[in-house]
C-alpha positions, 0 to 999 in steps of 0.5 A: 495236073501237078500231084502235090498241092493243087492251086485254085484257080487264079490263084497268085501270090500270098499277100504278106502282113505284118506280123503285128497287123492290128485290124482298124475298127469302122465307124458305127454304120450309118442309118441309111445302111442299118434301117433296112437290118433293123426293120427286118429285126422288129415286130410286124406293124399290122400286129402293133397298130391299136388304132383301127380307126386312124383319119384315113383322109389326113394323111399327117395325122394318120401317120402320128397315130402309126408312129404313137402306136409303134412308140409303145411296143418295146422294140420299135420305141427304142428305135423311132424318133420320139420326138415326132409326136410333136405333130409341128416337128412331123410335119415339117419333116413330111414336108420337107422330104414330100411324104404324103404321096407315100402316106397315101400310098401305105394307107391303101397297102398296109406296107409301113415297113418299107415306108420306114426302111426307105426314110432313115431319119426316123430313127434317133441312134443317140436315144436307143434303149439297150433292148434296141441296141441288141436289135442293132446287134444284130447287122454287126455280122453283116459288118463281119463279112466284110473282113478280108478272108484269111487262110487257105481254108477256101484253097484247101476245099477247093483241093478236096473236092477236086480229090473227092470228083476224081472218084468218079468211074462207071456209072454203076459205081459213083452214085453220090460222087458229087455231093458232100456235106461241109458240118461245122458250128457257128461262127467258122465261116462256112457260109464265108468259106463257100463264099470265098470260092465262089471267087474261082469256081463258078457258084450257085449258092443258095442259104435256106435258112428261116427268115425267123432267125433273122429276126431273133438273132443275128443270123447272116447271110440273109435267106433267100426266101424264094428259092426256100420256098419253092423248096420247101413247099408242100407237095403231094409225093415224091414224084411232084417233089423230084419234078419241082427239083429238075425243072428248077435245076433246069431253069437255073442253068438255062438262065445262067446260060442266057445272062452270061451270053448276054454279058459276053455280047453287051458290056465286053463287046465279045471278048472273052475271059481269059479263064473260067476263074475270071467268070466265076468272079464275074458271076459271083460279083454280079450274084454279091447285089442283092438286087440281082440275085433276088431278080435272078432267083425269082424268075427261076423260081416263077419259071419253074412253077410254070414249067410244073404246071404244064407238066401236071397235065402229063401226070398220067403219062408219067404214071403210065412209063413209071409203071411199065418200067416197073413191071419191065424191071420185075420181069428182068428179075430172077425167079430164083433171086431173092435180093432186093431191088431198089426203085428205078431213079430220076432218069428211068421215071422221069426220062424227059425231065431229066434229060432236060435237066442235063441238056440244060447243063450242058447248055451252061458247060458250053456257054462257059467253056465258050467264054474263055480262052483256056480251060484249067482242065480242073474236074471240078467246073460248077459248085451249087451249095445250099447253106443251112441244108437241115432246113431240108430234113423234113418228111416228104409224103408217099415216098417211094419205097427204098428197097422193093422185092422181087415182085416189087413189094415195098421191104420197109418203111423207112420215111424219106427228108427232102434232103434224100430226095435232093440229093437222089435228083441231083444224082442224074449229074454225076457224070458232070463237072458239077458238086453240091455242098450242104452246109450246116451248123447241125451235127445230125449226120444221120440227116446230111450225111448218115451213115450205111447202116442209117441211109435212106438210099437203096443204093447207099444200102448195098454199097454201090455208093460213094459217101464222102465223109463231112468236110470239117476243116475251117478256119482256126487260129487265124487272126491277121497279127499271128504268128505272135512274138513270144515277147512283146506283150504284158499281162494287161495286153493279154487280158484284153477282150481285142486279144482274146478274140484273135485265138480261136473261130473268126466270128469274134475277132472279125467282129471286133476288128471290123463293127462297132461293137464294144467290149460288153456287146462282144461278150453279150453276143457270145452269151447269146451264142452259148446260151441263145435264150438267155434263161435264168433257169438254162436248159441242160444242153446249155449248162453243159456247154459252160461247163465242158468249155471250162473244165473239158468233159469226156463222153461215153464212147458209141453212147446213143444219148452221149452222141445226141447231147454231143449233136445238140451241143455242136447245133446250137452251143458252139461245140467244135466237130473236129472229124468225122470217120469215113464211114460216118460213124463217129464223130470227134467233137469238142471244145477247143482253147478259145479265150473269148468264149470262156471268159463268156461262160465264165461269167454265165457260170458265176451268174447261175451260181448265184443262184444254184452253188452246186450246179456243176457238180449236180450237173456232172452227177446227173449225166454220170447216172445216166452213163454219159460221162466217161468216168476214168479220169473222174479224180482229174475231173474233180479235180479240174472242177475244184480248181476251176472254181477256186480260181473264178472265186479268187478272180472275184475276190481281188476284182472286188477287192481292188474295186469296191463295186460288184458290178462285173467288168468284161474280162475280170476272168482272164486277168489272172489273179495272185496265186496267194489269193487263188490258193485260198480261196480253193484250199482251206489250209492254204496258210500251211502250204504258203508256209512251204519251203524248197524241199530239194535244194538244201537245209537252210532255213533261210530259203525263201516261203512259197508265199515269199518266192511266189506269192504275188505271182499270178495264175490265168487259167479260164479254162482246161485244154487237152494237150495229146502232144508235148504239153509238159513244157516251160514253153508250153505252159507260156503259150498256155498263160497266153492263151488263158488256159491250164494243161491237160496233159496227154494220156499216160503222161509220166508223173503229171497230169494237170499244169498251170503256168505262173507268171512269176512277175508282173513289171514287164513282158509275160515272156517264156523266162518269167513262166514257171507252173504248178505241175499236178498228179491227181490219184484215186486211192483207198490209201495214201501214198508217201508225199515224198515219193509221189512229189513230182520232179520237174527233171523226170518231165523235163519242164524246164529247158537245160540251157534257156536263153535269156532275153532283155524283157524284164527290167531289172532282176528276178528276185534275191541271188538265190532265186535267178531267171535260170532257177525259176521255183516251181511247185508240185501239187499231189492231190490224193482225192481217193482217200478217205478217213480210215488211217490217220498217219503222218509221213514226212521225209523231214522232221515232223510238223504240226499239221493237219493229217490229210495235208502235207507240205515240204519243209527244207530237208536236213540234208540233200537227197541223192539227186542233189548230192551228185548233181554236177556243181554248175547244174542248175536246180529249181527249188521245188515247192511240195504238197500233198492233199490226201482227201477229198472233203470240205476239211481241204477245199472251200468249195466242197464246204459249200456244196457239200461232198456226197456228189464229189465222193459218188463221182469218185465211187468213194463208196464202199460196200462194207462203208455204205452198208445200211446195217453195221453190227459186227455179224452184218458187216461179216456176212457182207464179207462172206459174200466174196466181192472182194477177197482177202478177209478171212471170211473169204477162206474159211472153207480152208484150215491153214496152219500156223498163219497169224491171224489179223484182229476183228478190230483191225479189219472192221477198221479197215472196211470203215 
């Protein structure tokens, strides 16, 4: 086979799109098809009925007193037809369609779910109550799976497990070779990916998930309730776990088997496929019914069972081999070797079952070998997968000890998961063209994929295993219209809830493109999706999951309760695994740039604010005190927090002052809102720095006022999105404006450290030639600094390009001739958040100003400063807009005003051991010093006479440490 790419089997030509492909919306679904979706979604009726003593004998009026007992639960009521309570109507419509057989069938039985599932035009969508209409929500993912898959996701599994399965060797050495875990969190397609390559690969899928989750969420695929059941029922030990496994698995193949003989000798008449991808399509079409699937399922299921029974007959023998083998094992140990021994496997216990299980495989491999004209010659020929795979994570009783001495005596007691002893069955084929996929949304790798030091395998213990690493790699950034023109959209085409879904999982935009979801039930759904109970008091996972997509946390490294609060957010909250090591260690997880999401947290933040202002700095406290915060950019972190803030209060402030009305409106956050207005409604000196000048261009004092040249620009940022290369950009700060997101620039990037891209006008297309940004360098010192040496210069970070290109998308010029497309302004921002009151001074390069001490702002310089004066004459220079905040205290941000600063300074570890001392009389404080934490005071030295050193003031040092 070829060594570079593999293709899938079947695998033709890509089918081209537009690139402006815009997916058409289905009409809402009709009854027929929604009804069966939405009793699935309510209460039991036996648990409704209040009337115990209904007419058993009048079958009309039996049927009123069921249909007024539903009317008054909240969720039936808004879906049933109230208007049959008039008995007339009701019984027309029993007449009509011949119901009283039926009646009087659901009389004896109790099953009035299945009468109303069957009879549509009971239900009334034109008088749904909101309540129902989140029950109705709940069929849109179905909807969603009917999208047609894009991306080479399914291709490129289909790659690694090919790669993974060449790992095969001696026997002794491949333990595990064919099982691989697929971890990732809602909404990236697993269960669609799998699906997909179902398409090509002959596939036994199976979706474990809890029925309940049906029910409470919109949760699909939809389980298959026999299957979980036969899996999860309870059982006796470990051995009457493995035997209901291999007399499952061999069934399964048997009756694969003996339908695909069947169709081979029925409906084609004998002809064969022409290949095996031809009868994986075939199988997987046939499996898409749920009818066949169900039927097919459940006669395993039953023929399992009874193949169980009859083996409990043999249960003594059983136990008889297993403990002669044992015994055969031990006497083959060494007197003199104290290694230990790991129990004997499948095969060595249950022989018979096992070699069933696998001549039952072999019986599948042949039928499918035989029903085609050429073999791909692919090392992969069968997929089995289990979707929802944590449902396995529960304890099996009596589990066979994992490690056993010499004189076969257990070494620990570890407690083996029914996903240990799955995987253990399986194992009797790892010689065969066959791999097993887990699939979960929960990161506890040490469930699905633990690592050495945390197995439950003797085997995996002593290294004679092959543990493949979690497949990560699903879709992203994969909408139908992409790649995007870089110029043909405005601000209103960006702020669309159509166009934030494109970026980012497929879940959202699937569901746009392809439901009757509206705008609000969209961003009601991803709530839900962060936030699944919808509390007013949210839990901590939940407020972390807000606020780390908004504003980007980072974790203490191998931090136990770091690591678990990671897990916890990637199960439940949308956090995306991006990689997990080899050997299962570490996982790289985070929240990557996905516009839609953030839009949904943005507006759960400003819901809790409401009620809680501090939440996001009492919530960042909490976890740094508890350590799981890495905290070495914490003056970026505050930094980010301040902003983000500042920027939902501006959005709110325009949205209201535009409006009038309070109510929330579905994207009010990614419209973006003036920079005017974002920058007073973070700073409270924000008058001063709109009165800016171009510090670098000249000293006229006719230059344009920031507030001039950009204050009805506009500012979009939802949240912040770390940028490891390039980043630092004109062009990367456009995608950024796209996108809804501010720059987090790479680690040890030179000068800035946070960007925020500005659309400088607002009349035509949001193109690369109309972004310019504001470049900020957040520090963390005791001191100030110099404004003038730490303003940032676009040039040193190369920003802007040196020679544009200019385009046809704005309709006329850019602002006065001082200010051309080639010459966008930009601004540097310093925020020195370390400083505290210690020194009042005033520095500028310019002559001095009336302003506050801890703020500085650029004013035109009296004359050109060395960069400018020996500039090439035609080289272009963009005017730079200066300021400098020196502290960080509610006399510089609105947003410490109103939730105080003590959380902000302990986050900074403003704290001082001399400041914050509880006793300050002068002997105190020197007594403090002499203790040598920190050195340089004179009390440090006075173990040593020096002469002729000048001394410094008691008054000069104590205003130090204060």
């Amino acid at each position: 086979m070829d060594q570079g790419k593999r293709k899938s089997p079947g695998e033709g030509p890509a089918q081209p799109h537009d690139g402006m492909h815009q997916v058409k919306r289905l009409r809402q679904p009709d009854l027929e098809s929604v009804a069966p979706e939405v009793i699935r979604s309510l209460p039991p009726i036996a648990n409704l009925l209040r009337s115990t003593s209904f007419p058993r004998t009048d079958a009309l009026r039996s049927l009123s007193y069921i249909i007024l007992d539903l009317l008054h639960d909240k969720d039936w009521g808004g879906v049933l037809d109230s208007r049959l309570l008039d008995l007339t109507r009701l019984r027309q419509v029993v007449k009509d369609h011949d119901l009283i057989p039926a009646i009087e069938e659901c009389i004896d039985t109790g099953k009035w779910e299945e009468f109303f599932e069957k009879r549509p035009y009971f239900f009334n969508p034109d008088k749904l109550s909101p309540p129902s209409k989140d029950i109705l929500s709940r069929f849109w993912p179905s909807q969603a799976w009917k999208v047609e898959y894009k991306g080479d996701r399914a291709q490129l599994l289909f790659e690694t497990i090919c790669e993974m399965m060449e790992h095969r060797g001696e026997k002794t050495h491949t333990a595990y070779v064919n099982i691989a875990a697929i971890l990732q969190s809602s909404g990236y397609g697993k269960s669609r990916m799998v699906d997909e390559h179902a398409k090509f690969v002959f596939t036994f899928p199976f979706n474990l998930r809890s029925p309940n989750e049906t029910k409470s969420g919109a949760a699909f695929p939809l389980p298959d309730e026999t299957v979980r059941e036969y899996f999860l029922l309870p059982r006796s030990g470990e051995l009457d776990v493995r035997i209901a496994f291999l007399a499952f698995f061999a069934e399964l193949f048997n009756s694969a088997a003996s339908l695909l003989q069947d169709h081979l000798s029925g409906p084609r008449g004998g002809n064969k496929f022409k290949k095996l991808s031809e009868v994986a399509l075939w199988w997987h079409d046939y499996l898409s019914l749920d009818a066949n699937r169900q039927q097919f399922y459940a006669s395993v299921v039953g023929s399992a069972k009874r193949l169980v029974e009859q083996e409990r007959g043999n249960r003594s023998r059983v136990g008889v081999a297993r403990e002669s083998s044992l015994m055969g094992s031990a006497s083959n140990v060494s007197a003199r070797s104290q290694n230990p021994v790991p129990p004997l496997q499948s095969e060595d216990v249950l022989p018979d079952e096992s070699k069933a299980a696998r001549t039952a495989f072999s019986h599948l491999l042949k039928t499918l070998l035989g029903a085609v004209l050429y073999d791909e010659l692919d090392p992969v020929k069968v997929i089995i997968y289990f979707d929802e795979a944590h449902e396995l994570a529960t304890t099996v009783p009596d589990p066979v000890p994992i490690l056993l001495d010499a004189n076969q005596r257990p070494l620990d007691d570890t407690e083996r998961l029914l996903v240990d002893v799955l995987c253990s069955t399986l194992d009797v084929f790892m010689m065969n063209p066959m791999m097993i996929l887990l699939l979960s949304t929960t990161s506890s790798f040490d469930k699905l994929a633990p690592s050495r030091v945390m197995a439950r395998s003797a085997r995996m213990i002593q290294g004679k295993t092959i543990d493949h690493a979690p497949i990560t790699e699903l879709p992203f950034d994969c909408h139908p219209s992409f790649p995007l023109d870089d110029d043909a959209y405005t601000l209103a085409d960006i702020s669309k809830l159509e166009f934030l879904s494109r970026f980012g999982r497929p879940l959202f935009w699937s569901l746009m493109g392809h439901s009757a979801m509206g705008d609000a039930e969209v961003i009601a759904f991803a709530k839900r999706k962060l936030d699944p109970t919808g509390s007013r008091k949210p839990s901590i996972e939940v407020q972390t999951a807000v606020i780390d997509l908004l504003m980007m946390l980072d974790y203490t490294p191998l931090h136990t309760g770091a690591d678990l609060l990671q897990q916890e957010l990637v199960a439940g909250h949308m956090r995306t695994v991006a990689s997990v090591t080899q050997d299962r260690r570490i996982a790289y997880t985070g929240y990557p740039s996905e516009p839609l999401l953030a839009e949904a947290a943005s507006s759960l933040l400003e819901q809790w604010r409401k009620d809680t202002p501090e939440i996001v700095i009492r919530l960042i406290s909490e976890h740094h005190s508890n350590g799981l915060l890495d905290l070495g950019d914490a003056g970026e972190l505050v930094a980010r927090i301040l902003l983000t803030l500042g920027y939902q209060e501006a959005c709110r402030k325009e949205f209201l002052d535009s409006s009038g009305s309070q109510d929330n409106p579905t994207t009010y956050f990614s419209r973006g809102c003036k920079l005017k207005t974002f920058l007073e409604c973070t700073f409270v000196n924000a008058s001063l720095m709109l009165a800016a000048k171009p510090d670098n261009i000249g000293n006229d004092s006719a230059l344009p006022s920031l507030e001039s040249a950009l204050g009805n620009a506009v500012v979009r940022f939802t949240h912040f999105s770390k940028w490891d290369k390039r980043g630092s950009s004109h062009f990367d700060a456009h995608s950024a404006f796209l996108r809804g997101t501010a720059i987090i620039c790479k680690t040890n990037q030179k000068k800035v450290d946070l960007i925020i891209p500005i659309l400088v006008r607002t009349d035509g297309k949001a193109c690369p030639h109309v972004i310019t940004a504001l470049l900020i360098q957040v520090k963390r010192r005791m001191r100030r600094g110099s404004p003038s040496t730490l303003a940032i210069d676009e040039a040193d970070i190369k920003f802007f390009p040196k020679e544009p290109a200019l385009c046809q998308c704005c309709p006329g010029p850019l602002t006065s001739s001082s200010l051309t497309i080639l010459t966008l302004p930009y601004i540097s921002l310093v925020l020195d958040l370390g400083v505290e009151h210690t020194r009042r001074y005033v520095h500028l390069a310019s002559p001095p100003r009336k302003t506050k001490p801890e703020l500085y702002v650029s004013s035109a310089p009296q004359s050109l400063t060395t960069r400018s004066r020996s500039a090439p004459q035609n080289q272009r220079v963009h005017p730079r807009y200066a300021i400098y905040v020196g502290t960080c205290s509610p006399t510089q941000f609105h947003e410490i005003d109103r939730t105080g600063q003590e959380g902000y300074r302990k986050l900074l570890r403003l704290g001082h051991a001399f400041r914050d001392h509880p006793r300050q009389g002068r002997a105190h404080l020197r007594a403090v010093k002499e203790l040598s934490l920190s050195r340089g005071y004179k009390e440090n030295e006075q173990w040593l006479k020096r002469k002729g050193m000048p001394t410094e003031s008691d008054s000069e040092e104590d205003s130090d440490a204060r």
